[in-house]
C-alpha positions as CSV (number, residue, x, y, z in Angstrom):
1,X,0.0,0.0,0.0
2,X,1.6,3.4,-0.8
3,X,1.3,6.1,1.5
4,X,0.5,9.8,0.4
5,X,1.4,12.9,1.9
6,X,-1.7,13.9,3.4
7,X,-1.4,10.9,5.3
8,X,1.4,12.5,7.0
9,X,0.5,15.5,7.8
10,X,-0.6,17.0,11.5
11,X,-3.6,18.7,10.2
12,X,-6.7,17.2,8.7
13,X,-7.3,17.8,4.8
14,X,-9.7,20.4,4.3
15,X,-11.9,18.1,1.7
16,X,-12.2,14.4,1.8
17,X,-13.3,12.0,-1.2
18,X,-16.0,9.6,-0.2
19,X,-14.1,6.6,1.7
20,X,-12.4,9.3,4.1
21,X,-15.2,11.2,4.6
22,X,-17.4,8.2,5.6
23,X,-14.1,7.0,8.0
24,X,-13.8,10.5,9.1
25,X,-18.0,10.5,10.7
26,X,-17.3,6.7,11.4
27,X,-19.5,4.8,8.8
28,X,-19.3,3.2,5.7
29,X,-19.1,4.7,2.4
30,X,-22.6,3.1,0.9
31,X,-24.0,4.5,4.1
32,X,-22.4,7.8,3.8
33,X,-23.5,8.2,0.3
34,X,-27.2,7.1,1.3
35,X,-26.9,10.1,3.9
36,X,-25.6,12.4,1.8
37,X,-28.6,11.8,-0.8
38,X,-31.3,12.1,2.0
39,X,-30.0,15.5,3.1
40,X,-28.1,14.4,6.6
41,X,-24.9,14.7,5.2
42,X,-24.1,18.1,2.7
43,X,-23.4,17.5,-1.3
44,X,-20.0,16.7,-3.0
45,X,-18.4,19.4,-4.7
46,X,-16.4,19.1,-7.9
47,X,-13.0,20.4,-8.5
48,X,-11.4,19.5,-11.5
49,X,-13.5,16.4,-11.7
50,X,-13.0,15.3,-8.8
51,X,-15.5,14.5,-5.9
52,X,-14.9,15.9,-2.6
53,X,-16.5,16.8,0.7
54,X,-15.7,19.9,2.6
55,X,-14.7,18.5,6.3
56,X,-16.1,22.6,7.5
57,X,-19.7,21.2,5.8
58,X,-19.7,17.9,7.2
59,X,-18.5,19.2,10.7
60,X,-21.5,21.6,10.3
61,X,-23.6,18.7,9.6
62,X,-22.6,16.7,12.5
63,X,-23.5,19.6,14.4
64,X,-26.6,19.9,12.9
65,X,-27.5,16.2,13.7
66,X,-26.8,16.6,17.4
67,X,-29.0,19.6,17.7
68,X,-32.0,17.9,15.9
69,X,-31.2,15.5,18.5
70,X,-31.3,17.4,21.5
71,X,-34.8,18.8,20.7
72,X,-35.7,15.4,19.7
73,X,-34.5,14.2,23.3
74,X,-36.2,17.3,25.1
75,X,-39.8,16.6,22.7
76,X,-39.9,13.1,23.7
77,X,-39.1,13.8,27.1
78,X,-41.8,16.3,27.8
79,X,-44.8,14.0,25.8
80,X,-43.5,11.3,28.4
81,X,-43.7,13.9,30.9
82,X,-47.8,15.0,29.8
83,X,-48.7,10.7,29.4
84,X,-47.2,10.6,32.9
85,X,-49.2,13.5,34.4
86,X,-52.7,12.7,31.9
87,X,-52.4,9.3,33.6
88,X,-51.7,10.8,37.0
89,X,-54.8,12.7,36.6
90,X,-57.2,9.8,36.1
């Protein structure tokens, strides 16, 4: 296997093609590329014909994903919270 000079270096390239961005959010590239086509994940940019994700965009995603989760978390927790007290009521 030959090793390239971004492998090398202390800092993180600032795009990825596909296989290192799906290593670099910790999944694999069909499932990267699934999330990338429902919207969780931004869209590839081209640069001389090559593919390429931003690492800035899919940071932002990542982000974006723990937010929606958050609310998600604080939603389902307050519904439990109304069951509990509708069921505390009767």
């Amino acid at each position: 296997m030959t090793t390239k000079l971004q492998d090398h270096l202390a800092y993180p390239p600032r795009a990825f093609r596909v296989e290192r961005a799906a290593a670099y959010i910790g999944v694999g590239t069909s499932t990267y590329l699934e999330m990338v086509a429902d919207g969780t994940m931004p869209k590839a940019i081209r640069v001389h014909g090559v593919v390429m994700w931003d690492r800035h965009e899919i940071d932002a995603a990542i982000d974006n994903l723990k937010e929606s989760e958050n609310s998600f978390d604080r939603s389902m927790r307050l519904k439990a919270a109304r069951q509990k007290n509708e069921i505390e009521k009767t």
